[in-house]
C-alpha positions in Angstrom: -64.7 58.0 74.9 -61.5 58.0 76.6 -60.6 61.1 78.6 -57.7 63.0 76.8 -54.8 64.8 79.1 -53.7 68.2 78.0 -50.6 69.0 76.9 -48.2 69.7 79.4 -50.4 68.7 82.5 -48.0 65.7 83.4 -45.2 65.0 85.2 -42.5 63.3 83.5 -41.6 59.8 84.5 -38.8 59.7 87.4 -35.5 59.9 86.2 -33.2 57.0 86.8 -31.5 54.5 85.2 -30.1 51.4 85.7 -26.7 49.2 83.7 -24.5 46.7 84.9 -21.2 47.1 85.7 -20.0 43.2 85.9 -22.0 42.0 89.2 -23.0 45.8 89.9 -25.9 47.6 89.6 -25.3 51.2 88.7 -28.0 53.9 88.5 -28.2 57.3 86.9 -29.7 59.8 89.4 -31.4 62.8 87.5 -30.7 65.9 90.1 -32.1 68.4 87.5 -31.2 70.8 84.7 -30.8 74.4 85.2 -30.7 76.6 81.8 -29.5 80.7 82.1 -28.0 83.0 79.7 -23.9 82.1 79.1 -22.2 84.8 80.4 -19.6 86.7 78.5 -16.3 85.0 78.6 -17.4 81.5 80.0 -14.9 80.4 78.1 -11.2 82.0 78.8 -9.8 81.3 75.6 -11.9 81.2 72.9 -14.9 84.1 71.6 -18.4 84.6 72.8 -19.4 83.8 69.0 -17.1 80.7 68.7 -18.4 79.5 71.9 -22.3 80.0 71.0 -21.5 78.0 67.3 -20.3 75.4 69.2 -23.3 75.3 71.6 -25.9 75.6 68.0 -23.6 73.0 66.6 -25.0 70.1 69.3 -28.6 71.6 69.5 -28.8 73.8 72.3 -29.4 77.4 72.8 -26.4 79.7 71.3 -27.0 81.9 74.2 -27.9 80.0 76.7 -25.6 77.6 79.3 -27.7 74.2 80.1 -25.9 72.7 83.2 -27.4 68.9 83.9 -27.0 67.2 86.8 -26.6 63.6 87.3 -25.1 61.3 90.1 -24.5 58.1 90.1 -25.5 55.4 92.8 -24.1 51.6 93.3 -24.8 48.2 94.1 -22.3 46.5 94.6 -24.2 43.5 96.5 -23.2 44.4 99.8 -23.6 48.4 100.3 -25.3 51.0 98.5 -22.7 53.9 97.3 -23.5 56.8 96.1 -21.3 59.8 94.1 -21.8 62.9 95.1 -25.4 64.2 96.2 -26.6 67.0 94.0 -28.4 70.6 95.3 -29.9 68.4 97.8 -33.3 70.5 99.4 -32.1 74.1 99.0 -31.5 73.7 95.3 -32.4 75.8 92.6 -36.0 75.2 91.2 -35.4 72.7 88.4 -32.7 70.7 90.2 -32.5 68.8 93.9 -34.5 65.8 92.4 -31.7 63.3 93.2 -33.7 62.1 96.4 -37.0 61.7 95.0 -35.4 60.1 92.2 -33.3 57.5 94.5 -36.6 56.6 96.1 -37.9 56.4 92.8 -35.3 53.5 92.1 -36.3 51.7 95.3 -33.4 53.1 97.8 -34.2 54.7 100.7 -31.5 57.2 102.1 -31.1 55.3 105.1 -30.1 52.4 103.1 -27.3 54.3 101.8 -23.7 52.7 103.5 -21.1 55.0 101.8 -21.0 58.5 99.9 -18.0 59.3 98.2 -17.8 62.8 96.9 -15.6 63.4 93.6 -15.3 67.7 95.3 -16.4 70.0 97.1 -18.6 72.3 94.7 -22.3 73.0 95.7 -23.8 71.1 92.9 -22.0 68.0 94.1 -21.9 68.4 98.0 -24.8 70.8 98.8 -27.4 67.2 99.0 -25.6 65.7 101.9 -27.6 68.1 104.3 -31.0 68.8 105.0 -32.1 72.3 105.4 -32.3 71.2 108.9 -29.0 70.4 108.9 -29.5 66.5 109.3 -27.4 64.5 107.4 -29.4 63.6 104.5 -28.0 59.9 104.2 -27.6 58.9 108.1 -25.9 55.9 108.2 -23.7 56.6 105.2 -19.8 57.1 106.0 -18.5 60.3 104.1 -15.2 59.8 102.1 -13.7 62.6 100.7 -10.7 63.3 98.2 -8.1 64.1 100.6 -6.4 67.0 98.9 -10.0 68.7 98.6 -10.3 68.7 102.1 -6.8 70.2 102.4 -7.7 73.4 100.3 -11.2 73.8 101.3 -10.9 73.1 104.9 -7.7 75.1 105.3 -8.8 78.5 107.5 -5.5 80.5 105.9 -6.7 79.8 102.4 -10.0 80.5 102.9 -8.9 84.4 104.8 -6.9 85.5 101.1 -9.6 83.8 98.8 -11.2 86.4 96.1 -14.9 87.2 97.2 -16.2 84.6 94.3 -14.6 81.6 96.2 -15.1 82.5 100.2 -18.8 80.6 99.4 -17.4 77.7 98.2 -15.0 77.2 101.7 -18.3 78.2 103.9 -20.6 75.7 102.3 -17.8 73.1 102.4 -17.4 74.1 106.5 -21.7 74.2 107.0 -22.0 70.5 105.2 -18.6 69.0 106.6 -18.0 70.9 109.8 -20.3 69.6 112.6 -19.0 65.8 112.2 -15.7 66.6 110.2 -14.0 63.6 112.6 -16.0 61.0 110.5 -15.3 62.1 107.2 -12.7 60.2 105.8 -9.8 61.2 103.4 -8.9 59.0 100.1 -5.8 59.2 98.2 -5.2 59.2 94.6 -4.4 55.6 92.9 -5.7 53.7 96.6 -9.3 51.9 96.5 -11.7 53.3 98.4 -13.7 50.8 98.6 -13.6 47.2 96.9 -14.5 48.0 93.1 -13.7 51.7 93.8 -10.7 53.7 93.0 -9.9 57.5 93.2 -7.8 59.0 89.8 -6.4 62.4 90.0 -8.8 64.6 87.9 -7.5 67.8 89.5 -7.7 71.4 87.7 -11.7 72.1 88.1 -10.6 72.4 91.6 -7.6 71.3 93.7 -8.1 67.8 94.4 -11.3 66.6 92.2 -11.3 62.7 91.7 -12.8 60.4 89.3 -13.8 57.6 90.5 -13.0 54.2 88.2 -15.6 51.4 89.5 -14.5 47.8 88.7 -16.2 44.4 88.7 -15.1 41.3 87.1 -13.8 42.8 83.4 -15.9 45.6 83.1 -15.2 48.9 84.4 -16.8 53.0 84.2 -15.0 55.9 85.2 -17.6 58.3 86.9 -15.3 61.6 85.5 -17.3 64.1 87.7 -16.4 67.6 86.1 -13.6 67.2 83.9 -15.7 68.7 81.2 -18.6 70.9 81.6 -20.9 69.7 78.9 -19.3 66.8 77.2 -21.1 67.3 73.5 -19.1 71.0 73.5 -15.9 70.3 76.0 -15.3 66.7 74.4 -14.9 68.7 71.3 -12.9 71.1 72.3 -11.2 69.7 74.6 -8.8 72.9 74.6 -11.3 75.1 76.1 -10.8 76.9 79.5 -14.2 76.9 81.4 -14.8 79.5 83.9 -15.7 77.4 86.5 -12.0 75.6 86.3 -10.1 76.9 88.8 -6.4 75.4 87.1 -7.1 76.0 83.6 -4.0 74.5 82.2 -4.3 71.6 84.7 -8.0 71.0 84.0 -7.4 70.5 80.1 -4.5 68.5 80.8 -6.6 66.0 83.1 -9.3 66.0 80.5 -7.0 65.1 77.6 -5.5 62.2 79.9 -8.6 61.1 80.8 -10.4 61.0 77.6 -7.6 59.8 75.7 -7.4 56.5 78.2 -11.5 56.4 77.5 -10.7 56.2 73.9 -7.9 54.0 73.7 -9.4 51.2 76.4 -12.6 51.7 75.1 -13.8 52.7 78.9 -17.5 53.8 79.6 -17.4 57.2 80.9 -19.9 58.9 83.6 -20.1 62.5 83.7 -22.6 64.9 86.1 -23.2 67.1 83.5 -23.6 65.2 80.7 -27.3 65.1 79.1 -29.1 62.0 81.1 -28.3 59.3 81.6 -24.8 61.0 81.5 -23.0 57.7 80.2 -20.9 56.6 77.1 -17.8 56.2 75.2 -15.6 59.0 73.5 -13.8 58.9 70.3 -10.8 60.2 69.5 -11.7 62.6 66.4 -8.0 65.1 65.3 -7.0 67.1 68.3 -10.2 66.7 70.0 -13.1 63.7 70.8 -16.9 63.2 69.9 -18.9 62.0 73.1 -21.0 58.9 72.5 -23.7 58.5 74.7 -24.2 54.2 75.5 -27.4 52.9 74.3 -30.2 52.5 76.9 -31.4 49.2 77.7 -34.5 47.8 79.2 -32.6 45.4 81.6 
């Protein structure tokens, strides 16, 4: 008789997953899901009880905010990049997988040759450190958006900034500080790399970047935070999260955004979309319906 496991008593499989993208090889990095109570007001312009419908509406909790958390690595052939790097070690419970889940997918962190972060919140930086403060990806070059780096790195900004944002400019000096030489700035509209260009996706925070990765006629825009989660933001495209620091210019750079995914019929990446955090969007009235891609097993 075979042996029977009990429910519960295994580990889910590692989470990654790979498309193409023309000659690349892209691959979802699970860093974790973190679900808390929504706090009152998480959205700035629209009621506690319209915001919990919404949240019912797709599934989820109507009380409860579920963050995911998904980078994305590539392959281009001749370097392994990587956007941005999750909680890294000193994340919360349920997240920091991204490196076991890399390693999962047959990279090792040394075989990492660039990082190119999309901004400077934890969730997306915090993983380029150790908690030894080793750089977690040591033969990586760091590029950075370069008007990120002006805001967060600037000591006069960081003296007048309200109590809630004085973490975010200390954890941007503890990750970048010690070998802020080597950390190089990118532009918006310039390639960073061959197959990689920065788009202005500012609003969530001064200079966040999406990043549109190219090869042969196929293309994905890894969108970083321009929504929170797409199945409620995509929606309601309208909405002013918390966490956006412009609200006004946050919706306009989501409306931009999705309406060129719409129209071009562009795959979309987002890091907190519900894995593997790719798809299309569909313009629906005044606001879109997020479409996650079919998987495939090749």
């Amino acid at each position: 008789m075979n042996a029977i496991i009990s429910p519960g008593s295994a580990a889910q499989a590692p989470g990654f997953y790979r498309f193409r993208i023309g000659s690349f090889e892209a691959i979802a990095l699970h860093d974790g899901v973190i679900v808390r109570d929504r706090p009152e007001g998480f959205v700035r312009n629209a009621s506690d009880a319209e915001v919990g419908d919404a949240y019912a509406s797709t599934g989820m909790a109507r009380d409860k905010l579920t963050l995911t958390f998904t980078a994305l690595a590539i392959n281009t052939g001749e370097r392994i990049v990587l956007i941005d790097t999750g909680f890294g070690e000193g994340g919360a419970p349920a997240a920091g997988m991204l490196s076991a889940n890399l390693s999962a997918a047959g990279v090792r962190p040394e075989d990492v040759g660039t990082v190119i972060i999309s901004h400077f919140h934890g969730d997306h930086i915090s993983g380029l450190r150790k908690t030894d403060e080793t750089l977690a990806f040591p033969n990586a070059e760091i590029a950075v958006p370069e008007a990120e780096w002006d805001y967060w790195m600037d000591d006069a900004r960081m003296s007048a900034a309200p109590d809630g944002l004085k973490g975010t400019f200390a954890l941007a000096r503890r990750i970048f500080g010690p070998n802020a030489r080597d950390v190089r700035r990118y532009a918006w509209g310039k390639e960073i790399l061959p197959g990689f260009t920065a788009v202005k996706a500012s609003g969530h925070t001064p200079g966040m970047s999406a990043i549109e990765i190219a090869s042969g006629d196929e293309a994905t825009m890894f969108v970083a935070d321009i929504t929170n989660n797409p199945l409620v933001f995509a929606r309601h495209p309208e909405w002013q999260a918390v966490f956006d620091m412009d609200p006004q210019e946050a919706v306009s750079a989501r409306r931009r955004l999705l309406d060129r995914a719409a129209a071009d019929r562009l795959r979309l990446f987002f890091f907190h979309a519900p894995f593997p955090a790719t798809g299309f969007i569909i313009k629906n009235g005044e606001g879109y319906e997020y479409v996650p891609a079919l998987w495939s097993a090749r």
